[in-house]
C-alpha positions as CSV (number, residue, x, y, z in Angstrom):
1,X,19.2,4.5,-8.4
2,X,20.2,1.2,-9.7
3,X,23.8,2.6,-10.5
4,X,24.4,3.5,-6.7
5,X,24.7,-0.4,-5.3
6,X,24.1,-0.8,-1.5
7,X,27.4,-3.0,-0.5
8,X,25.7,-6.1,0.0
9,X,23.7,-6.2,-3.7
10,X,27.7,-4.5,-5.1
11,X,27.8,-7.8,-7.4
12,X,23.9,-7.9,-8.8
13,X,22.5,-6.9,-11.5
14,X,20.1,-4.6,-10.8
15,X,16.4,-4.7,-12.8
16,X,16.9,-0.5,-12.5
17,X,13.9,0.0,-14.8
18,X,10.0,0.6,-14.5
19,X,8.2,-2.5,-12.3
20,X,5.2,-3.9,-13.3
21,X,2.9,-5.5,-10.9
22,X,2.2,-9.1,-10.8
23,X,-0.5,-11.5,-9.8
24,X,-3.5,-13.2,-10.5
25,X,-5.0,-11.4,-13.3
26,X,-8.3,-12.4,-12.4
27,X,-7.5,-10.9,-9.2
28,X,-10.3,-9.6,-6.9
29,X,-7.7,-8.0,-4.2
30,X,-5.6,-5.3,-5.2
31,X,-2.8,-4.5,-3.1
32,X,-1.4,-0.6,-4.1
33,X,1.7,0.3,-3.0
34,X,3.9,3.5,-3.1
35,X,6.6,2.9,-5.4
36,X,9.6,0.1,-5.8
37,X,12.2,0.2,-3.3
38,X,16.0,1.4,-4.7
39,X,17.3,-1.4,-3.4
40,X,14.4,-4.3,-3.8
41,X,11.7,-3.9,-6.6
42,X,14.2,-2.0,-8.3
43,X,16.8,-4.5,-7.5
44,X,14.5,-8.1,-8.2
45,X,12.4,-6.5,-10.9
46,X,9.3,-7.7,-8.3
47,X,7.0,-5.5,-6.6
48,X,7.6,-5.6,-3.1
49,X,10.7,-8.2,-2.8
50,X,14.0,-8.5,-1.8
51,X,13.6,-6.0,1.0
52,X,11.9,-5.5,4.9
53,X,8.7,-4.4,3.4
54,X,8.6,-6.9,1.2
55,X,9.1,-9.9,4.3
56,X,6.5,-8.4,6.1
57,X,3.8,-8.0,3.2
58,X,4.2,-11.2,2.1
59,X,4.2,-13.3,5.1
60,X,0.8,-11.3,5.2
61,X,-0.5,-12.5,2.2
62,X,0.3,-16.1,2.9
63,X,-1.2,-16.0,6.1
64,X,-4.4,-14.3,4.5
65,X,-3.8,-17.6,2.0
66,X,-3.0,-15.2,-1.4
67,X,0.4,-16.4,-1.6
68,X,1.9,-19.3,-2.2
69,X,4.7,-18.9,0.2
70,X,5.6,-16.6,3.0
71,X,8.5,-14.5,1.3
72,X,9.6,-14.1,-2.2
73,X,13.4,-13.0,-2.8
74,X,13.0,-12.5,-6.9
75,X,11.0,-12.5,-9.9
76,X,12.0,-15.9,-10.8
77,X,11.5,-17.7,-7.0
78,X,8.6,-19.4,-7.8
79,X,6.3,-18.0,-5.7
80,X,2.4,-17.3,-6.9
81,X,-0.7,-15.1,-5.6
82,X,-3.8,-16.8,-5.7
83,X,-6.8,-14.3,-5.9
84,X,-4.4,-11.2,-5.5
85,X,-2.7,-8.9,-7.3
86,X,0.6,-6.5,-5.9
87,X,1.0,-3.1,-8.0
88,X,2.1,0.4,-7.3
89,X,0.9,3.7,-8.1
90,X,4.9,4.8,-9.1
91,X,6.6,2.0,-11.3
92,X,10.3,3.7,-10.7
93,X,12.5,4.0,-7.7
94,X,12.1,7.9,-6.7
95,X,15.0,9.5,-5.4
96,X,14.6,9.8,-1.3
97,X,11.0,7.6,-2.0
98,X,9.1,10.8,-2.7
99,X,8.0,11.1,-5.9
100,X,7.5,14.2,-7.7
101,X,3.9,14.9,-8.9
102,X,4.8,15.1,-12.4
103,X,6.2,11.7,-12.3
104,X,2.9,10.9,-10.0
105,X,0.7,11.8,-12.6
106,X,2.8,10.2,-15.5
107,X,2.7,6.7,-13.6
108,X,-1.4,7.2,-12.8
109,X,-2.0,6.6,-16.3
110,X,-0.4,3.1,-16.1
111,X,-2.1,2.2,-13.2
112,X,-5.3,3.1,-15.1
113,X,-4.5,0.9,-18.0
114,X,-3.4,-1.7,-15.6
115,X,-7.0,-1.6,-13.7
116,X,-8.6,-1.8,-16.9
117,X,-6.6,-5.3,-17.3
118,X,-8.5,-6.3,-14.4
119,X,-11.7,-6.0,-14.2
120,X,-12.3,-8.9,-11.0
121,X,-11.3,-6.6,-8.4
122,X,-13.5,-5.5,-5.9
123,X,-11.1,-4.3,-3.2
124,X,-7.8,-2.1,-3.2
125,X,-5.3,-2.2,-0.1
126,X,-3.9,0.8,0.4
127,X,-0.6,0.7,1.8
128,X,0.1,4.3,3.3
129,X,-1.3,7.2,2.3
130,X,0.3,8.1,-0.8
131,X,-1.6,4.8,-2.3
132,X,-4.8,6.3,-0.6
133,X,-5.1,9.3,-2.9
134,X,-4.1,7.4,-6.0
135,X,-6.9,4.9,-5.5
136,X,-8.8,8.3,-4.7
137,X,-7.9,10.1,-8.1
138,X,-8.2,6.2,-10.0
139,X,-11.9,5.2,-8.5
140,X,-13.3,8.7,-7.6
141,X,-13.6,10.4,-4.3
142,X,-16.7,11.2,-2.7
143,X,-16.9,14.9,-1.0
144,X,-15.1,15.8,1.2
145,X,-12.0,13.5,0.2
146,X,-11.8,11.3,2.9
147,X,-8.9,11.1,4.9
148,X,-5.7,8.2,5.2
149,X,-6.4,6.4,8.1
150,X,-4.7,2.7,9.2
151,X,-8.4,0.4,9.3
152,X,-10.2,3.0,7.0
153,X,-13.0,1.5,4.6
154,X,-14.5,3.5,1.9
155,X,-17.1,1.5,-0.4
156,X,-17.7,2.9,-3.6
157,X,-20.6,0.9,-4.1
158,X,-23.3,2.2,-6.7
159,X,-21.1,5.3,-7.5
160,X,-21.2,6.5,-11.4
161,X,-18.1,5.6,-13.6
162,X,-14.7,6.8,-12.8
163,X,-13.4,9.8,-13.9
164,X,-10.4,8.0,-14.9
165,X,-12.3,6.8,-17.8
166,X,-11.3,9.3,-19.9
167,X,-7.5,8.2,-19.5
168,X,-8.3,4.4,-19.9
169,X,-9.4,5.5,-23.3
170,X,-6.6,8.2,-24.4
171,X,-4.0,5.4,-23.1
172,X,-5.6,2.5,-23.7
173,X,-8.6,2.8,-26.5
174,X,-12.5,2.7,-25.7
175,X,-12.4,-1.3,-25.9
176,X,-10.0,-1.6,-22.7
177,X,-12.0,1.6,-21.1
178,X,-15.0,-0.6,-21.2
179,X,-13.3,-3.8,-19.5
180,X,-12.3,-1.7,-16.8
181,X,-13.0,-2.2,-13.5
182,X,-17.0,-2.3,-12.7
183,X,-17.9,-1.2,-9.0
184,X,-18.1,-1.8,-6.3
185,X,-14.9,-1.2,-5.4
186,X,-14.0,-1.1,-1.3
187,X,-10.9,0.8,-0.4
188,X,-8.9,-0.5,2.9
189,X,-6.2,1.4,4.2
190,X,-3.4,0.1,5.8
191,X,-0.1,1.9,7.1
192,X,2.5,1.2,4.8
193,X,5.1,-2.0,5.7
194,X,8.0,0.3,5.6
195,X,10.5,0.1,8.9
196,X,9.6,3.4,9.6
197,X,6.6,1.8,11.0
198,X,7.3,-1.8,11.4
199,X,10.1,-1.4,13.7
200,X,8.7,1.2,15.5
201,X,5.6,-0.8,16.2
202,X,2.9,1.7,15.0
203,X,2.4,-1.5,12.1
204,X,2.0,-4.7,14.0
205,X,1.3,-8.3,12.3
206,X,-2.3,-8.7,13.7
207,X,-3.0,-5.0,12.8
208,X,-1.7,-6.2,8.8
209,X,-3.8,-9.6,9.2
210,X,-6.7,-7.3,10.3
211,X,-6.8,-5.4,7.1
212,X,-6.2,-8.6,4.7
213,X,-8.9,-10.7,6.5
214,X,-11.0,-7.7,5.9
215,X,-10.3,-7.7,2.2
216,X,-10.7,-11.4,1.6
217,X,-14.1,-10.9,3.8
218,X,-15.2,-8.8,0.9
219,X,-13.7,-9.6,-1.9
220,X,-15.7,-13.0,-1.1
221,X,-18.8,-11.5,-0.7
């Protein structure tokens, strides 16, 4: 993706590998994404930045007063998250943003080990559905699955471990396993900040600050 430029990037570098999320690490607010843009994550090398998405998440998370500032342009800009940490469940840019559900599976065990690395967090946004069913698959889901839906809240509260446990240890080792994340663990579910629905106005701004006020509600309680 990173060798097919859009016009106005033709003279960057791009970052054109795996993304890691970044944050807080004693985060208690997980925002989970879908996977980095072609031409922002996998451009900057940051989650969420250099792109629409990115503007409108982060202006979010400054408002919500997680960030430091209200956009962030690159890896190196400066800005910080206080309390909150931005990570997705794919860490490459998939061809026409739908990835396949080998490579699905394949990043799920990063997310894993990367949960395990932070064991503050008490609440995941999900932005769209595909992060829905990885925080699903990562926490557990209670039967039946319950569905994507924008201002959904599932609390895992006094649920056993997660059956993801089993991965923390083949990809991590039983000592990370045990640091990983302890419930509860609330999932909110936002539509995703993409221009599919920001511009067509099915995601507004108060709908987004909605959902973050929500999460820092909890994640303070």
């Amino acid at each position: 993706m990173a060798r097919v430029k859009r016009a106005a990037f033709a003279d960057q570098e791009y970052w054109g590998r795996p993304v890691p999320g970044f944050g807080d690490p004693l985060a208690s607010i997980l925002v989970l994404g879908l996977a980095p843009a072609a031409h922002g994550a996998n451009r900057t090398g940051r989650m969420f930045t250099g792109d629409r998405s990115g503007e409108w998440l982060y202006r979010a998370l400054w408002r919500a007063g997680l960030a430091s500032a209200p956009e962030s342009v690159a890896r190196d800009d400066g800005l910080t998250l206080d309390g909150c940490w931005i990570t997705a469940a794919v860490r490459c840019a998939p061809p026409a943003n739908r990835p396949s559900i080998e490579e699905r599976d394949e990043c799920g065990l990063w997310l894993t080990s990367e949960l395990a690395l932070l064991p503050h967090v008490r609440v995941v946004v999900c932005l769209g559905a595909f992060a829905w069913e990885a925080a699903l698959r990562q926490f557990g889901s209670p039967r039946p699955k319950p569905r994507f839906a924008h201002g959904g809240e599932l609390s895992l509260a006094g649920r056993t471990a997660s059956p993801a446990n089993a991965a923390r240890v083949a990809c991590c080792g039983p000592d990370v396993a045990h640091n990983a994340p302890r419930y509860p663990i609330t999932l909110l579910a936002s539509y995703h900040v993409s221009q599919q629905n920001t511009f067509t106005g099915r995601l507004t701004e108060p709908m987004l600050d909605a959902v973050f006020t929500r999460a820092v509600e909890l994640a303070g309680a």
